[in-house]
DOKENU-659461 format. One record per residue (C-alpha): chain; residue in one letter; y, x, z. Coordinates in nm, 4 decimals. Last residue first. Layout:
% residues N
@unit A code A y Y x X z Z $
...
//
This chain:
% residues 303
@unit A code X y 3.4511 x 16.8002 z -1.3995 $
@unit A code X y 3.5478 x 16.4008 z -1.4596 $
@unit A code X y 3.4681 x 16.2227 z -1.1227 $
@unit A code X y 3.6099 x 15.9377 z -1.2221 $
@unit A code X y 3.4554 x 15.8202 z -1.5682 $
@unit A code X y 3.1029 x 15.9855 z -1.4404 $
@unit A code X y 3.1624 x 15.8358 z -1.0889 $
@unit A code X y 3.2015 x 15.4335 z -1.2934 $
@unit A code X y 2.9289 x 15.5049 z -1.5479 $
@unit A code X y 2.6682 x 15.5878 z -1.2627 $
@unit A code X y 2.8039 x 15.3358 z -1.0060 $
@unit A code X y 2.7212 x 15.0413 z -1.2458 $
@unit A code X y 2.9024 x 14.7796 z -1.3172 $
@unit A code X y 3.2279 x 14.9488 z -1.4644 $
@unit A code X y 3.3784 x 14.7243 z -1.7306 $
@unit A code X y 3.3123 x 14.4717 z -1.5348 $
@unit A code X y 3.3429 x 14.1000 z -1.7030 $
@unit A code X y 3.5563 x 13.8231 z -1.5955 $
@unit A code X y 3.4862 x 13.4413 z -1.7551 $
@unit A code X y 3.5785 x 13.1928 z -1.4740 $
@unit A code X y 3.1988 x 13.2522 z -1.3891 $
@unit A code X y 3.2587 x 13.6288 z -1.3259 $
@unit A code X y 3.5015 x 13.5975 z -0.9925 $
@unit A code X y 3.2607 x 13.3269 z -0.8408 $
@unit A code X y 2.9000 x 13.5428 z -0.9393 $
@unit A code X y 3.0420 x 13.8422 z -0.7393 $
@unit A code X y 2.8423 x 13.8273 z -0.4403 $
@unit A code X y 2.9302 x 14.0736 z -0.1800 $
@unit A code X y 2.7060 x 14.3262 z -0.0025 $
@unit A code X y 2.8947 x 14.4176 z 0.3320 $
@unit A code X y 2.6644 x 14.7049 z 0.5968 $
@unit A code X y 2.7938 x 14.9092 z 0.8848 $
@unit A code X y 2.8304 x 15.1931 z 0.9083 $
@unit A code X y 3.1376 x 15.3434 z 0.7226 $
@unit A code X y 3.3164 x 15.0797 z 0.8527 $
@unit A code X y 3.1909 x 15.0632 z 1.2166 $
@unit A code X y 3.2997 x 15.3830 z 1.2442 $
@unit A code X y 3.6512 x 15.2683 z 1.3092 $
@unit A code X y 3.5444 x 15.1715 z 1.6638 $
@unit A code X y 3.5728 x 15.5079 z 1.7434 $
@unit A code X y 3.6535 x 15.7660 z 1.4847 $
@unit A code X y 3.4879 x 16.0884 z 1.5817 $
@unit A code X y 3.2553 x 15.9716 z 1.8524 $
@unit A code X y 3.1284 x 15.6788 z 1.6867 $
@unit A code X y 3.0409 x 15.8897 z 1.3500 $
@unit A code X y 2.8558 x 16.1277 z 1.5890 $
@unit A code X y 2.6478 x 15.8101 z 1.7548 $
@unit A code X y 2.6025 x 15.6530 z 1.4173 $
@unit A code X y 2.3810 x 15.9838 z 1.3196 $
@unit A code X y 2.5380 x 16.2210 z 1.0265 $
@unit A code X y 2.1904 x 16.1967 z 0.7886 $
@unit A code X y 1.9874 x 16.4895 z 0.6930 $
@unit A code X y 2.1015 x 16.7410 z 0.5021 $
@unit A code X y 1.9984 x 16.8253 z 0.1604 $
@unit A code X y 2.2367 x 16.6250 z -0.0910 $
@unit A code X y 2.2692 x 16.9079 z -0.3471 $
@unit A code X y 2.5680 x 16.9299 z -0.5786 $
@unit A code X y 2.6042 x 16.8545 z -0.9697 $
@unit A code X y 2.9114 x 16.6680 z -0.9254 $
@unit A code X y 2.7105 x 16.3541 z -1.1111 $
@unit A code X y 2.4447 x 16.4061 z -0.9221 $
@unit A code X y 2.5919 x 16.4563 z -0.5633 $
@unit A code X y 2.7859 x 16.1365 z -0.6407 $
@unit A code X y 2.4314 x 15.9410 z -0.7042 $
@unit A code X y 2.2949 x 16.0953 z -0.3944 $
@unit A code X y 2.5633 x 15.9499 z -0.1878 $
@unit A code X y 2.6135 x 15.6548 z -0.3207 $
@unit A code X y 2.2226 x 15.6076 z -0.2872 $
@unit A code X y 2.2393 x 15.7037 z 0.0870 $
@unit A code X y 2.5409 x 15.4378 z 0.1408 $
@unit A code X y 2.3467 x 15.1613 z -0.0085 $
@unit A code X y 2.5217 x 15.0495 z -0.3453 $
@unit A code X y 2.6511 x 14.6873 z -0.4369 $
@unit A code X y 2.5745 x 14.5829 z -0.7971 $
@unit A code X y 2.7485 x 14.3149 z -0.8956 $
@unit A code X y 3.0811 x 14.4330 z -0.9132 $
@unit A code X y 3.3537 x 14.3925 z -0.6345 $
@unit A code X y 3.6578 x 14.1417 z -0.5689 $
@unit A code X y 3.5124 x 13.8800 z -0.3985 $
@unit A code X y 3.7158 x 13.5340 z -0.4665 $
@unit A code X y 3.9445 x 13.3042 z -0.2386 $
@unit A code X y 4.1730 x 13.0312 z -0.4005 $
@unit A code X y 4.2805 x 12.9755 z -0.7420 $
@unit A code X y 4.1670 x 13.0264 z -1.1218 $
@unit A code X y 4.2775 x 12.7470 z -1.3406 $
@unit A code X y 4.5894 x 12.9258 z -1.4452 $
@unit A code X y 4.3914 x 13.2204 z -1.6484 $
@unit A code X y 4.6081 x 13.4691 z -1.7321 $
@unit A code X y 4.7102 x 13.6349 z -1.3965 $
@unit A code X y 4.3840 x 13.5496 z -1.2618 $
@unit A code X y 4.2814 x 13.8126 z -1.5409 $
@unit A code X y 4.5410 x 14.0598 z -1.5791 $
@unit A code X y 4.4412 x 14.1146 z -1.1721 $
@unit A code X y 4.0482 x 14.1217 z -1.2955 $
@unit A code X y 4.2081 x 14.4026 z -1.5578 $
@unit A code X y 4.3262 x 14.5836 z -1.2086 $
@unit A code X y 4.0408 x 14.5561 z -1.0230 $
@unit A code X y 3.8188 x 14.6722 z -1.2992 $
@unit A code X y 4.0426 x 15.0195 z -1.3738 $
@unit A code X y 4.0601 x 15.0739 z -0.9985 $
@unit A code X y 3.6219 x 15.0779 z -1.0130 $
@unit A code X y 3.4698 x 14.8062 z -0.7912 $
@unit A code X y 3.2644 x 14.8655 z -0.4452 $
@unit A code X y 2.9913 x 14.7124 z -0.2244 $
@unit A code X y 2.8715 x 14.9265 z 0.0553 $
@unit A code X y 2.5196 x 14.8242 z 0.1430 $
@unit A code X y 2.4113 x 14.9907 z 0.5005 $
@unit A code X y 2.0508 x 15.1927 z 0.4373 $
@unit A code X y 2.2164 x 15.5178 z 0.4840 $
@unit A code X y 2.1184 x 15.5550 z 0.8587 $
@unit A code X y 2.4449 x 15.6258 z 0.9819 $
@unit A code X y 2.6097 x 15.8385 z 0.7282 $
@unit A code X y 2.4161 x 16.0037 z 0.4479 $
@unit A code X y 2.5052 x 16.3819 z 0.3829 $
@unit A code X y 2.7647 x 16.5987 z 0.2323 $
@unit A code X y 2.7946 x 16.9824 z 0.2908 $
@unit A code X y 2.7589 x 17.0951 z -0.0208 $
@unit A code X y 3.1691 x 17.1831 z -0.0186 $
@unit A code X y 3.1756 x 16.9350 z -0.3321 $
@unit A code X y 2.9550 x 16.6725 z -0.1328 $
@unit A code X y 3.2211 x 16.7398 z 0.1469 $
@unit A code X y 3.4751 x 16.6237 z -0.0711 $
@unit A code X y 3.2943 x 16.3150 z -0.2591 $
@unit A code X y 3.3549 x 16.0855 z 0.0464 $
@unit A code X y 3.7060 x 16.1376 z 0.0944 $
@unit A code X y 3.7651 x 16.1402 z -0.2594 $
@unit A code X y 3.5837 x 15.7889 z -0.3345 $
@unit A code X y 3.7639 x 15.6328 z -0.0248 $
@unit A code X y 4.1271 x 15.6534 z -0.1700 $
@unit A code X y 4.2783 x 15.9943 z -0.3482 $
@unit A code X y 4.2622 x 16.0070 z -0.7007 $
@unit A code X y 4.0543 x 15.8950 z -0.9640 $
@unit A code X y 4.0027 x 15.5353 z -0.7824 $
@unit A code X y 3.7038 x 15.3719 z -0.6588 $
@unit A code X y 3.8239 x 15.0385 z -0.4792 $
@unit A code X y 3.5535 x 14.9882 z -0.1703 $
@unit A code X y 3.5074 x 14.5687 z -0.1480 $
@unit A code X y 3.8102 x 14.3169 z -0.2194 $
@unit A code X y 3.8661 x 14.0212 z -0.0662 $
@unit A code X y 4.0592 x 13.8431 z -0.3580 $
@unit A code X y 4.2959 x 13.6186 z -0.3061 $
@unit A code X y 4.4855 x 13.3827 z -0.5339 $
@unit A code X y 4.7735 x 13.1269 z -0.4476 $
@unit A code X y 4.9221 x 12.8850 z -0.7542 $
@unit A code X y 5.2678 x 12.8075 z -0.6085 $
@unit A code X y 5.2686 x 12.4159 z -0.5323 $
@unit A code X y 5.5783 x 12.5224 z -0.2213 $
@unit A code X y 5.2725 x 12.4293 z 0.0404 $
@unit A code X y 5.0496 x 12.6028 z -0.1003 $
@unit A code X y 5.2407 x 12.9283 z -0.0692 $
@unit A code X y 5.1678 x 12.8647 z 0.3311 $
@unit A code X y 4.7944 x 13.0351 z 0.2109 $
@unit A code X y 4.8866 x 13.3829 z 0.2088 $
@unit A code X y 4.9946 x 13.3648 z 0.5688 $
@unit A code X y 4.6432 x 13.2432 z 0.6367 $
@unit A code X y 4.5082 x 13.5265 z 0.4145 $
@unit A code X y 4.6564 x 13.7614 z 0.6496 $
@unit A code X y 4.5771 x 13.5588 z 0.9632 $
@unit A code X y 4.2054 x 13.5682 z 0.8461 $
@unit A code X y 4.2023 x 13.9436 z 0.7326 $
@unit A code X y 4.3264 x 14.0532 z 1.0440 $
@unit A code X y 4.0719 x 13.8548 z 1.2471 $
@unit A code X y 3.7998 x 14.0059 z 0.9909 $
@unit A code X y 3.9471 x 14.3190 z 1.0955 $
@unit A code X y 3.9121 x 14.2950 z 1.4481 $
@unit A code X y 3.5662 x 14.1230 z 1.4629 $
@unit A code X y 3.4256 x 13.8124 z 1.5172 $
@unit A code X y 3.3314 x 13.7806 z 1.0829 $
@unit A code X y 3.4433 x 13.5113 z 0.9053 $
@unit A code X y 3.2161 x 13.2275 z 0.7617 $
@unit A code X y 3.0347 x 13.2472 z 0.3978 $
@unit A code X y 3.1910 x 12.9585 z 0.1997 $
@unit A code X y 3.3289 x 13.3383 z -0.0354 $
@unit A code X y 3.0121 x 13.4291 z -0.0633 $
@unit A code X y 2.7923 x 13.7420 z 0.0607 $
@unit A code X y 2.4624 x 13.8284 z -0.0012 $
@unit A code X y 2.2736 x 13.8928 z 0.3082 $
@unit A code X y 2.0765 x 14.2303 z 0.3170 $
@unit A code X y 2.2325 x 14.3748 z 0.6417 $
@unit A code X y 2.5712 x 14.1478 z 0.7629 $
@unit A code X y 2.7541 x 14.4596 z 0.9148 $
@unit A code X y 3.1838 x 14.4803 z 0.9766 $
@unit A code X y 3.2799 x 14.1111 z 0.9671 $
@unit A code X y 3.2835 x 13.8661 z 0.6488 $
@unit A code X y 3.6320 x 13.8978 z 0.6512 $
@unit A code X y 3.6514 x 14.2797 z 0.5739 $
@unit A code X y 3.5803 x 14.2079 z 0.2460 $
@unit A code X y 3.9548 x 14.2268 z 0.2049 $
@unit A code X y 4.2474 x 14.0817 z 0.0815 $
@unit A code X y 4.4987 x 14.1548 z -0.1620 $
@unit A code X y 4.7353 x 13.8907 z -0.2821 $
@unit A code X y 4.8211 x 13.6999 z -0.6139 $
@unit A code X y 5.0953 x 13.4737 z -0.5753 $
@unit A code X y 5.1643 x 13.2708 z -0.8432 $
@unit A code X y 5.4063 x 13.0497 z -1.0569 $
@unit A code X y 5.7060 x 13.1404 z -0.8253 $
@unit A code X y 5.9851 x 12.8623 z -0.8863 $
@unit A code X y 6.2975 x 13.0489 z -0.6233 $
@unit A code X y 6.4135 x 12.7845 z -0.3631 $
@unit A code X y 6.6398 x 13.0687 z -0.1473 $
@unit A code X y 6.5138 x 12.9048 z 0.1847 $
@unit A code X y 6.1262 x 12.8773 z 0.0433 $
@unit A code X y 6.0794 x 13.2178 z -0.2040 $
@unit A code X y 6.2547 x 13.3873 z 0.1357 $
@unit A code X y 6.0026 x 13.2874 z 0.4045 $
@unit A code X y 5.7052 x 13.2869 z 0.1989 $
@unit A code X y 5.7834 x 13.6793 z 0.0812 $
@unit A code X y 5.8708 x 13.7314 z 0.4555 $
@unit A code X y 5.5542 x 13.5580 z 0.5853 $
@unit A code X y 5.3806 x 13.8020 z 0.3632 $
@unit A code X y 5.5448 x 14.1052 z 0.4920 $
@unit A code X y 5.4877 x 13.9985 z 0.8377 $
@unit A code X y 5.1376 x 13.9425 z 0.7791 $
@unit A code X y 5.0046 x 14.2348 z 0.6089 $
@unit A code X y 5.2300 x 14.4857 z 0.7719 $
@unit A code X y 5.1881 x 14.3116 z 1.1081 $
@unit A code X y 4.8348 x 14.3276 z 1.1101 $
@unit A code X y 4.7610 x 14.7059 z 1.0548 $
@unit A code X y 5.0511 x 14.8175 z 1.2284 $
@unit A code X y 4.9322 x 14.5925 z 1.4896 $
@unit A code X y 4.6286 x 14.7735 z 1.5052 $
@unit A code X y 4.8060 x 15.1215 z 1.4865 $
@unit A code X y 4.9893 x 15.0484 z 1.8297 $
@unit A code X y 4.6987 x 14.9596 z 1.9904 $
@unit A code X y 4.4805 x 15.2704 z 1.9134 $
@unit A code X y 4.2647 x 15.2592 z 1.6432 $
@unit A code X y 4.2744 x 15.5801 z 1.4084 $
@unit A code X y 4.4621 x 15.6567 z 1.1521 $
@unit A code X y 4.4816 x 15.5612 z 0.7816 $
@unit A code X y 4.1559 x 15.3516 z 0.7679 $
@unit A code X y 4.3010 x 15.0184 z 0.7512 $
@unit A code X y 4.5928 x 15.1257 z 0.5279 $
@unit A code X y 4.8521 x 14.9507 z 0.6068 $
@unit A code X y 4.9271 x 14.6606 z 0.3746 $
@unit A code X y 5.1453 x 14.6338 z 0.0433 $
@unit A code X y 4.9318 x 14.4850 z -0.1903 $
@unit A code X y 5.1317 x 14.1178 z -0.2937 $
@unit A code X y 5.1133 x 14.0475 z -0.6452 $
@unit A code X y 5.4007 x 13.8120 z -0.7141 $
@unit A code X y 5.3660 x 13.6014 z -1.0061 $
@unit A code X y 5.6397 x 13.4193 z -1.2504 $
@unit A code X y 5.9945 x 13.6132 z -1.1573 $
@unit A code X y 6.3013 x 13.4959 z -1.2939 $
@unit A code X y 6.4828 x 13.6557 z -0.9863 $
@unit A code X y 6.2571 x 13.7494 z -0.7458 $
@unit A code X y 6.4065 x 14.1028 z -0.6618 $
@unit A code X y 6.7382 x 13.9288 z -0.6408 $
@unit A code X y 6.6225 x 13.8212 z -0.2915 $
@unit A code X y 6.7096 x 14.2019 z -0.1853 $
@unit A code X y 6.5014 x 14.1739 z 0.1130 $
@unit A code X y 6.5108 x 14.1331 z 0.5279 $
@unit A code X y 6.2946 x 14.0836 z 0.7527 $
@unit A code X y 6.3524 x 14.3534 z 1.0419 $
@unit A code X y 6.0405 x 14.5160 z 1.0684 $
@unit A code X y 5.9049 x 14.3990 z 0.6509 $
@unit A code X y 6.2751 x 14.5541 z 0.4934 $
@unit A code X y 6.3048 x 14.5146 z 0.1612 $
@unit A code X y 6.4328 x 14.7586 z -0.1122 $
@unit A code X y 6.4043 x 14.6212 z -0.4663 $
@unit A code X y 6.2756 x 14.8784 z -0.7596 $
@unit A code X y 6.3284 x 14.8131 z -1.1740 $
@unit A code X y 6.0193 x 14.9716 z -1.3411 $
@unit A code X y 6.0526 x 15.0805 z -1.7420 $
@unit A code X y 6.0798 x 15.4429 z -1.5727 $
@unit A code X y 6.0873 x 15.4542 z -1.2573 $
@unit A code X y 6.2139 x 15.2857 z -0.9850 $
@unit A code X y 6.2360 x 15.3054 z -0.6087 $
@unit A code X y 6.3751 x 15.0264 z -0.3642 $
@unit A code X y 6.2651 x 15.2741 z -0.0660 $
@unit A code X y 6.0814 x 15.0509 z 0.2042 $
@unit A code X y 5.8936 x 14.8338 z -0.1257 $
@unit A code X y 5.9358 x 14.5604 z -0.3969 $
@unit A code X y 5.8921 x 14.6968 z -0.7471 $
@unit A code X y 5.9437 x 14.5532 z -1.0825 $
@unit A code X y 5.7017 x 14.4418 z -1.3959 $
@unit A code X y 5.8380 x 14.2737 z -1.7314 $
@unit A code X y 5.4931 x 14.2387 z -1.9073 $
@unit A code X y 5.4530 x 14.3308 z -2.2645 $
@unit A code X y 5.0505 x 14.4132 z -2.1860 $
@unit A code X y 5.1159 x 14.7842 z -2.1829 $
@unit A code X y 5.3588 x 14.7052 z -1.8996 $
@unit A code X y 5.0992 x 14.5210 z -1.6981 $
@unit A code X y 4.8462 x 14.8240 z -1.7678 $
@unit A code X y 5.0853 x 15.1094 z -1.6365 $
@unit A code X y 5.2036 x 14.8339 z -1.3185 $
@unit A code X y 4.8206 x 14.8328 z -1.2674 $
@unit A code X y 4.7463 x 15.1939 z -1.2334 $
@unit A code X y 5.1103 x 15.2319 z -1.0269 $
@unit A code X y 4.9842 x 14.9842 z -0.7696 $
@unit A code X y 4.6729 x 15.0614 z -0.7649 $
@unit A code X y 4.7458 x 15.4255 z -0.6175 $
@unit A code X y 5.0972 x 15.3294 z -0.4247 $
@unit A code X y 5.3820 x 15.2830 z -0.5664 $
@unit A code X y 5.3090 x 14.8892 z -0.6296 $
@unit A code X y 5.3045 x 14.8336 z -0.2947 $
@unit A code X y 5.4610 x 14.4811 z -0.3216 $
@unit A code X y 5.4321 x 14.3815 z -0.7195 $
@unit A code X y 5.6909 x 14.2072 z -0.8754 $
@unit A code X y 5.5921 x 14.0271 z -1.1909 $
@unit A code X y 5.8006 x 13.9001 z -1.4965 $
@unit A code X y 5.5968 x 13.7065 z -1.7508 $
@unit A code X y 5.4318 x 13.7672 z -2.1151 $
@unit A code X y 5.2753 x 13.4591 z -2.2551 $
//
């Protein structure tokens, strides 16, 4: 049954992939976000996450929210003011979705959010993760906790809530995939840390039909990993993009000390080491397209 669905961030690089596959399913999809844009076939709402306010019409006959609007962990660097950047634009923004869906009494289906595999804490080695696994004692699994916390207060109006902790999304353009494959085009790309840390990753295309798919399927609720099968360590990644761009991986390793240096505690990101388990997400009946990181850099990284 086809639905109307508002989608918080949806200008941004997932956003617009998954409002092109909603529509393409006969979905109704609008826009929530600082500028009330629209495009084409895409009606745009203007809220306000600092001062908490929002066009409630925006919610009008809608079915499913999918909530991605969030700071982008690795935008900037750490300092105080861009951690609670970080947290308040994940939590304020979904306390002001809970905040207006409960005074103005609107029947929301679903909320679908973004969350991250951040939870789990910044390196767990070899352990397969699952979503019983506890959170992490760091600053971004505290941020994901409150986030999904906020998340969670839909419960309490019987509106179906969904996250999914998502791993690395690999997208065509821009994101982490671009950042790392750039100095592997310049030949000057190398393992970071001592390569051995799992990074565990899902192609945009993937993320978005698993979206379609919690949309769909009514029975599907609570927390799930959002990432393929087949984690990668960061020195295979890195080989494997330097084959499929046709570029030599011949220097040795940028040391944990360097990365430190550069982006602080940030580093602890690219070096440390999450391998999710995705056996939750496929037993209510999803299948990757993209489960390999072979057929998911040759679809991206077209030449």
């Amino acid at each position: 049954m086809n639905s109307r669905i508002v989608i918080t961030g949806g200008s941004g690089l997932i956003g617009q992939q998954l409002t092109k596959l909603l529509l393409e399913k006969g979905h109704e999809v609008s826009w929530l976000s600082r500028t009330g844009k629209s495009i084409a076939g895409v009606k745009g709402y203007c809220w306000d996450i600092n001062k908490q306010t929002v066009d409630v019409n925006a919610f009008e006959g809608v079915s499913a929210i999918i909530h991605l609007a969030g700071e982008g962990i690795a935008n900037k660097r750490w300092t105080a003011l861009q951690r609670r950047k970080i947290l308040s634009s994940r939590v304020s923004s979904t306390n002001l979705l809970y905040t207006t869906i409960k005074k103005e009494q609107f029947k929301i289906d679903a909320i679908i959010s973004a969350s991250g595999a951040g939870y789990y804490g910044y390196d767990n080695g070899e352990k397969e993760l699952h979503e019983s696994d506890k959170k992490g004692i760091d600053f971004v699994a505290d941020v994901v906790k409150h986030w999904e916390d906020a998340v969670d207060q839909f419960n309490k109006l019987d509106v179906r809530t969904v996250k999914l902790r998502l791993g690395i999304v690999m997208t065509e353009k821009g994101g982490a995939l671009e950042k790392m494959a750039l100095p592997i085009r310049w030949g000057v790309g190398a393992p970071l840390g001592n390569g051995k840390q799992y990074i565990s990753w899902l192609h945009s295309k993937d993320l978005c039909r698993m979206i379609l798919h919690v949309i769909n399927n009514e029975q599907i609720k609570g927390v799930y990993n959002a990432s393929t099968s087949n984690p990668i360590t960061n020195a295979d990644l890195t080989k494997t993009i330097g084959k499929v761009l046709k570029r030599p991986i011949f220097l040795p390793n940028i040391p944990s000390w360097a990365l430190r240096i550069a982006l602080g505690e940030m580093s602890n990101l690219v070096t440390g080491s999450v391998r999710l388990s995705s056996k939750k997400i496929v037993a209510t009946g999803f299948d990757f397209k993209f489960n390999t990181i072979e057929t998911a850099l040759f679809d991206l990284l077209k030449t």
